[in-house]
C-alpha positions in Angstrom: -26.4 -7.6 55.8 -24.5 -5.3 53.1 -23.9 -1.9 54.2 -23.2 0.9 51.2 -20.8 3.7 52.1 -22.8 6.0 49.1 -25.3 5.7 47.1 -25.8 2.8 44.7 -27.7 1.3 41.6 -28.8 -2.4 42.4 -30.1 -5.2 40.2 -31.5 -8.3 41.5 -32.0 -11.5 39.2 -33.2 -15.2 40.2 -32.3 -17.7 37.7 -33.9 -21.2 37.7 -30.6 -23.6 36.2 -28.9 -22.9 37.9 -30.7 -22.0 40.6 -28.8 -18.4 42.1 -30.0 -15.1 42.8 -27.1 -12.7 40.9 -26.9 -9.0 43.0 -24.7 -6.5 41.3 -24.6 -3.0 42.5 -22.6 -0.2 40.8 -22.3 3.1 42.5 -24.2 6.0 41.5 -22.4 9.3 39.7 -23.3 12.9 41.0 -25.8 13.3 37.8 -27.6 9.9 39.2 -27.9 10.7 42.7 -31.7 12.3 43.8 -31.5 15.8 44.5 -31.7 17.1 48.1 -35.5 17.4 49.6 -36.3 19.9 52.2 -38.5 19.3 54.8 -40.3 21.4 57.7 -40.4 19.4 60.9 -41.1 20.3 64.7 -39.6 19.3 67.7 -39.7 16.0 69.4 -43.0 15.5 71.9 -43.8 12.7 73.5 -47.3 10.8 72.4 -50.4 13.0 73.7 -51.0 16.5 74.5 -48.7 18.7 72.8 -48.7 17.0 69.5 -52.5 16.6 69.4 -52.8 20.6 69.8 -50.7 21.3 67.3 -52.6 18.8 64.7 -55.6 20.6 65.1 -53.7 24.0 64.6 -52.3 22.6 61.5 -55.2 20.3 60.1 -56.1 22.2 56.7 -52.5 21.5 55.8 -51.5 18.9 53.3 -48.5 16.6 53.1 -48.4 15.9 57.0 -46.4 12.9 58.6 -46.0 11.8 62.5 -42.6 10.1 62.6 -40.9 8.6 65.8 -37.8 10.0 66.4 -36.9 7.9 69.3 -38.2 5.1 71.3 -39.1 1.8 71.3 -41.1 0.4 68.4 -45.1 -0.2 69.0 -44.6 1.5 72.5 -45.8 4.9 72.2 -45.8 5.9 76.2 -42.1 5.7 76.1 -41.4 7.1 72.3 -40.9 10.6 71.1 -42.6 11.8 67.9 -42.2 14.9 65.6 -44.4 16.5 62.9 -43.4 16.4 59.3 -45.1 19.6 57.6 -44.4 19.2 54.0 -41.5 18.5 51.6 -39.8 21.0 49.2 -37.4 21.4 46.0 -35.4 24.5 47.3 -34.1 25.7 51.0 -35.8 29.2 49.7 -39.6 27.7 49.1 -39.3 25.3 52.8 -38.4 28.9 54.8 -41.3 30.7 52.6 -43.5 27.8 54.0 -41.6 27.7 57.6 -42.8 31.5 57.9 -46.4 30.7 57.3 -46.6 27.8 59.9 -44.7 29.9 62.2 -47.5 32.4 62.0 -50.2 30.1 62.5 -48.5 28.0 65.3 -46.8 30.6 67.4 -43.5 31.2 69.2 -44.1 28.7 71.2 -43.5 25.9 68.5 -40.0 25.4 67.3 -40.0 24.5 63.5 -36.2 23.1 61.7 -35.3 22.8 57.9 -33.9 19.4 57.8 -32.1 18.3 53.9 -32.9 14.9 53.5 
């Protein structure tokens, strides 16, 4: 395993004679490097109740995702998930957005900006 400090620009090649695989990686400058994405996600629940209420809050909406923030893989009774609700450009259009979903879901439901 080959673990990067920052971001970097790989190449893979396979040659045949001789046979080798060549990797080089060079690391990225700031004008190479994605920019930041903003994305609206909710608290951790575990697998059931909670986070089927809010999906059917929320079920017009596009751009949705159900990611596991903790737990062991393929065991959902012991696992922890979080809604994803959409990913933006700027922190300005993700707290536009935030407001709207706040709206529709309530107090109840914390919502986070998370830069990714």
């Amino acid at each position: 395993m080959i673990v990067f400090n920052s971001p970097v620009q790989y190449e893979i090649r396979e040659y045949a004679d001789p046979a080798q695989v060549v990797i080089s990686a060079l690391p990225l400058t700031e004008e190479e490097k994605d920019p930041a994405i903003h994305t609206i996600r909710t608290e951790a629940f575990p697998f059931g109740g909670k986070l089927a209420n809010l999906e059917e809050m929320i079920f017009e909406e596009a751009d949705i995702r159900y990611l596991r923030e903790s737990g062991t893989p393929f065991n959902t009774t012991e696992s922890s998930f979080y809604m994803e609700l959409g990913q933006y450009q700027s922190v300005q259009a993700a707290e536009e957005k935030m407001a709207q979903l706040q709206n529709l879901l309530g107090s109840d439901v914390k919502l986070f900006i998370e830069e990714k």
